[in-house]
matplotlib code that plots the C-alpha trace (Angstrom):
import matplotlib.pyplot as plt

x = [22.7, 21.9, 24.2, 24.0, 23.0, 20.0, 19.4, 19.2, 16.6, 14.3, 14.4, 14.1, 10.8, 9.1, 9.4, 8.1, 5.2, 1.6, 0.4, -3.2, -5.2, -3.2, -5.0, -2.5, -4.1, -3.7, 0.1, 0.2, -1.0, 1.4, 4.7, 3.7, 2.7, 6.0, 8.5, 6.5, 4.0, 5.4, 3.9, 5.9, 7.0, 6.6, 6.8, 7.4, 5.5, 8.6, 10.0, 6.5, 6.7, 9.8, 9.3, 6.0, 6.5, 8.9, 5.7, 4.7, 2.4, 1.7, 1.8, -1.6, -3.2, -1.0, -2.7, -6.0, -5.2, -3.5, -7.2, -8.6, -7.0, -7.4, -10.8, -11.0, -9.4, -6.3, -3.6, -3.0, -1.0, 0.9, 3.0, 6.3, 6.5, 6.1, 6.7, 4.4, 4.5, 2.0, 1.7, -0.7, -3.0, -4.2, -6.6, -4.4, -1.6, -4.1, -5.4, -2.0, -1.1, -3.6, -2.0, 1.4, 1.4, -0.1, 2.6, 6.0, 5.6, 8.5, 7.1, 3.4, 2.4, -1.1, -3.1, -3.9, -7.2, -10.0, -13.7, -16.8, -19.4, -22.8, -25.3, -28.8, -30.6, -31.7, -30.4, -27.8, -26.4, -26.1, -24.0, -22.0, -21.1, -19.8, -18.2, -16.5, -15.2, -14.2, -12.0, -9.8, -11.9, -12.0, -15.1, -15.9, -19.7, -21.8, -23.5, -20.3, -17.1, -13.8, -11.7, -8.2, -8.6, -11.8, -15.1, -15.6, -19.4, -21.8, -25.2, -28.4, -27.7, -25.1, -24.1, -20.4, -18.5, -15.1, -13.6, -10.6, -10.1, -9.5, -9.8, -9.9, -11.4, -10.4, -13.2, -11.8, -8.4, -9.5, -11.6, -8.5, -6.4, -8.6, -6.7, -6.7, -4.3, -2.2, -1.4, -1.0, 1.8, 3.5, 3.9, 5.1, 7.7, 8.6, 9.1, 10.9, 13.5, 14.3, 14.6, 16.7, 19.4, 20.0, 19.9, 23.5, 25.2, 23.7, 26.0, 25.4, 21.3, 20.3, 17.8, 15.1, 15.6, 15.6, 12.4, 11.1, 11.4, 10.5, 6.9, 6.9, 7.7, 5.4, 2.5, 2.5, 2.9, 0.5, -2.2, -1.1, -0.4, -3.9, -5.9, -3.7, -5.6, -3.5, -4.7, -2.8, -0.5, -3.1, -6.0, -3.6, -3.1, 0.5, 1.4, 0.6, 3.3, 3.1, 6.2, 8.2, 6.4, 6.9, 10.9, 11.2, 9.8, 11.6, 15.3, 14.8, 13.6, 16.7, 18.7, 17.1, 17.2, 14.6, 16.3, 15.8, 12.9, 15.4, 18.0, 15.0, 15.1, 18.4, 19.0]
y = [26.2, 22.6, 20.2, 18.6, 14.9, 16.5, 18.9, 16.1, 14.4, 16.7, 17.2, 13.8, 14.2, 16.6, 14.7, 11.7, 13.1, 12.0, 15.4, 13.6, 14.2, 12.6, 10.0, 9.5, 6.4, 4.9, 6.0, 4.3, 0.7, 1.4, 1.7, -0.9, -3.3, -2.3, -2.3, -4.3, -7.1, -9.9, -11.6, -9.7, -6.6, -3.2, 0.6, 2.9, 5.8, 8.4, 6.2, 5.9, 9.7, 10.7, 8.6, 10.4, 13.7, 14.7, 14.4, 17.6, 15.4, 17.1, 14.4, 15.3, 14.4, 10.8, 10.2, 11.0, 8.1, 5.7, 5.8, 5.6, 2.7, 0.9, 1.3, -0.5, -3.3, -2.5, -1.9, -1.8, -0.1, -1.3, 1.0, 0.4, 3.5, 6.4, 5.0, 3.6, 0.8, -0.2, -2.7, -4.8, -6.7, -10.7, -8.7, -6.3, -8.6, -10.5, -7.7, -6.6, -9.9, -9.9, -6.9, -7.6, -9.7, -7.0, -4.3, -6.3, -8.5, -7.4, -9.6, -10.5, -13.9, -12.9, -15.9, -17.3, -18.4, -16.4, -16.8, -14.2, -13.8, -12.0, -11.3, -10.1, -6.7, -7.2, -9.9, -11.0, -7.8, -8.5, -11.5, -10.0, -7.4, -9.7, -11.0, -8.1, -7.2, -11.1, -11.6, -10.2, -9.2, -6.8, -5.1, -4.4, -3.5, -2.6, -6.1, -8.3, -8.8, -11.1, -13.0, -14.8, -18.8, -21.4, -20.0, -21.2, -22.4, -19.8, -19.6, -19.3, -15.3, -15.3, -17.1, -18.0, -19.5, -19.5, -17.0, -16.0, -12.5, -12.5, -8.8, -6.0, -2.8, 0.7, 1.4, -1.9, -0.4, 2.9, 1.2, -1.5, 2.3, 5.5, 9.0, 9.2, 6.0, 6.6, 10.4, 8.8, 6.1, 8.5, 11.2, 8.7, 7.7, 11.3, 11.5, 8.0, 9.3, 12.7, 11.1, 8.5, 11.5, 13.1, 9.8, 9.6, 5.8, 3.8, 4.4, 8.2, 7.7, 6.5, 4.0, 6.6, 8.6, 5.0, 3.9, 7.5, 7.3, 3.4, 4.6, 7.8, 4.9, 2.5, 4.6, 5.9, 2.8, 0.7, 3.2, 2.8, -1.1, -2.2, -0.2, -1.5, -4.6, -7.9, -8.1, -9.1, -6.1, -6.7, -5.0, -1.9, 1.3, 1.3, 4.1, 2.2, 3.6, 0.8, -1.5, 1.4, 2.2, -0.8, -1.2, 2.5, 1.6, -1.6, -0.1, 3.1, 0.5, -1.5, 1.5, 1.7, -2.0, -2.4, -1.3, -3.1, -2.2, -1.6, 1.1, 3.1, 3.9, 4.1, 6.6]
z = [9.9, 9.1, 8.6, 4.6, 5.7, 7.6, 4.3, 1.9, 4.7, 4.7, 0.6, 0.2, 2.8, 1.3, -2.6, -1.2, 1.2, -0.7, -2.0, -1.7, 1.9, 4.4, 6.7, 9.4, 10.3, 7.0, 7.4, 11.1, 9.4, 6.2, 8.7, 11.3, 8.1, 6.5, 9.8, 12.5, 11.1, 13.0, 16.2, 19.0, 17.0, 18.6, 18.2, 21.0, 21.0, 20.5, 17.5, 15.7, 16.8, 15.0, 12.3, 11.1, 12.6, 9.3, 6.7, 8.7, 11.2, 14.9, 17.5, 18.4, 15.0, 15.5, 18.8, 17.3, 15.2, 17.0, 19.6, 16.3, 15.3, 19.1, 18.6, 15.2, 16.6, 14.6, 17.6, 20.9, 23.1, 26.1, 29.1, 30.6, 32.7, 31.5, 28.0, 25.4, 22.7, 20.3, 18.3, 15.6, 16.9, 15.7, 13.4, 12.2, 11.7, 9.7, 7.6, 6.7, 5.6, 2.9, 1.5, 1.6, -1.5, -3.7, -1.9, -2.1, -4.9, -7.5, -10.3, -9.8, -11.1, -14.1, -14.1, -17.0, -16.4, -15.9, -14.8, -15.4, -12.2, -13.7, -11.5, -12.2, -10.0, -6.6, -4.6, -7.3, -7.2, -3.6, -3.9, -6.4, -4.0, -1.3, -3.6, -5.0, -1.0, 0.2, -2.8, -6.0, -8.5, -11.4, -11.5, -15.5, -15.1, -12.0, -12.5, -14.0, -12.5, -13.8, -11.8, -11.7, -11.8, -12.8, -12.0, -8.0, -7.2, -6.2, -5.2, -7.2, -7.6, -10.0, -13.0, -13.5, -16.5, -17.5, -20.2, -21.9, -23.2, -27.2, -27.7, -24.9, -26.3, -25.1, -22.3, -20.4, -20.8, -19.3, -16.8, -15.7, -15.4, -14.7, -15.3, -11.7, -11.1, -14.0, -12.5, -9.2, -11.1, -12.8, -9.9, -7.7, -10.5, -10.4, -6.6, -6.5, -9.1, -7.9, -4.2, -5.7, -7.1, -3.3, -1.4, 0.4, 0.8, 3.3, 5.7, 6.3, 6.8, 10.5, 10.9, 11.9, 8.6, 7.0, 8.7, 7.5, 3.8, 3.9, 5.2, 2.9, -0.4, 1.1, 1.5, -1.5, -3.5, -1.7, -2.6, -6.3, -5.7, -4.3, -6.8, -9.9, -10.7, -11.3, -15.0, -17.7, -19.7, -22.8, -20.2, -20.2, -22.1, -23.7, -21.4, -18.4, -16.1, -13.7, -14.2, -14.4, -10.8, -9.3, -10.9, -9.4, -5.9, -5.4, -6.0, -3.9, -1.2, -1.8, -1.1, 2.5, 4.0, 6.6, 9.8, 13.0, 15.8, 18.8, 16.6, 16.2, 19.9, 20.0, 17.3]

ax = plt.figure().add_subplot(projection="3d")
ax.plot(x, y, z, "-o")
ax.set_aspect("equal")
plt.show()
């Protein structure tokens, strides 16, 4: 029979594993971006191990990803022994960076100045496209996208001015926050809630349960975070779950402090 800490562990597992298709590799660069970001951080191979084996993961479909992630210039891997440790790499310390922002902000800053890029078929639609991909832009037609700040200087392609929104009808709203997101918001809210209700006191979770549910939480959100355009509330429905989101995530993650890289060995 299991004891009730480990019980409430693997409750709390199964509420807050994505129901979606689960990429491990995208789980790998959640956890390392949420535990081990820094220069000089590392995972061993048996903590990364146990901490992603709970969401039902066989260590064989986490190897596949780790080479995956080697190859894309995401991690590497270094032996001491028998053991392995990986870790990001320049690149993906890099990349994660540029997402961290968007993941752990508690109160994200709307900018109150806005600029329009419009670009016409052919190689304007080109520009517009890298455009779309090197920076944070909301895209409200295939050919016209809005962005936070004055309007930067761009080529001949596209024409830019700056704008401020005085009405924002319906199809924006539902364009700014698709039924798909919304479901997404509100689900996690679910999860977050009902994980929230079994979670012991801090003292009775180990650092490897703790690392566990951090990358469960962080997973999760940061698909819901980095699709959630930072627009002001005015380009949302009223029912736009994600405040209540984000308040959820950030006090179930307060509950679970970041635990330190060497307990997770020694757990």
């Amino acid at each position: 029979m299991r004891d009730a800490p480990q019980s409430w562990f693997d409750t709390c597992a199964q509420i807050l594993t994505d129901p979606q298709n689960q990429r491990v590799w995208s789980i790998i660069v959640s956890l390392f971006g949420d535990l081990a970001q820094c220069p000089g951080d590392r995972l061993s191979g048996s903590a990364l191990s146990r901490i992603i084996m709970p969401m039902g993961i066989k260590p064989e479909a986490i190897r596949v990803a780790l080479h995956r992630l080697r190859k894309d210039g995401w991690i590497d891997s270094a032996r001491s022994g028998r053991a392995s440790a990986h870790f990001l790499t320049e690149f993906g310390r890099a990349r994660s960076a540029e997402v961290s922002p968007r993941i752990y902000t508690r109160t994200p800053d709307t900018p109150t100045d806005w600029h329009l890029l419009i670009a016409e078929d052919g190689s304007g639609q080109s520009a517009l496209d890298e455009m779309l991909l090197a920076a944070d832009y909301f895209s409200l037609a295939r050919n016209v996208a809005l962005g936070a700040g004055p309007a930067p200087e761009v080529g001949d392609e596209l024409m830019s001015f700056d704008v401020h929104a005085r009405a924002v009808p319906d199809w924006v709203r539902a364009r700014a926050c698709p039924g798909d997101l919304a479901a997404s918001c509100r689900g996690l809210v679910d999860a977050l809630e009902r994980a929230a209700a079994l979670l012991p006191s801090e003292a009775e979770i180990t650092p490897l349960q703790t690392a566990t549910l951090r990358m469960m939480i962080v997973h999760r959100w940061r698909r819901v975070a980095l699709r959630q355009p930072d627009l002001p509330a005015q380009f949302f429905p009223p029912d736009w779950p994600g405040p209540r989101c984000r308040a959820a995530v950030f006090r179930l993650l307060d509950r679970l402090p970041r635990p330190a890289l060497d307990q997770l060995d020694a757990d």
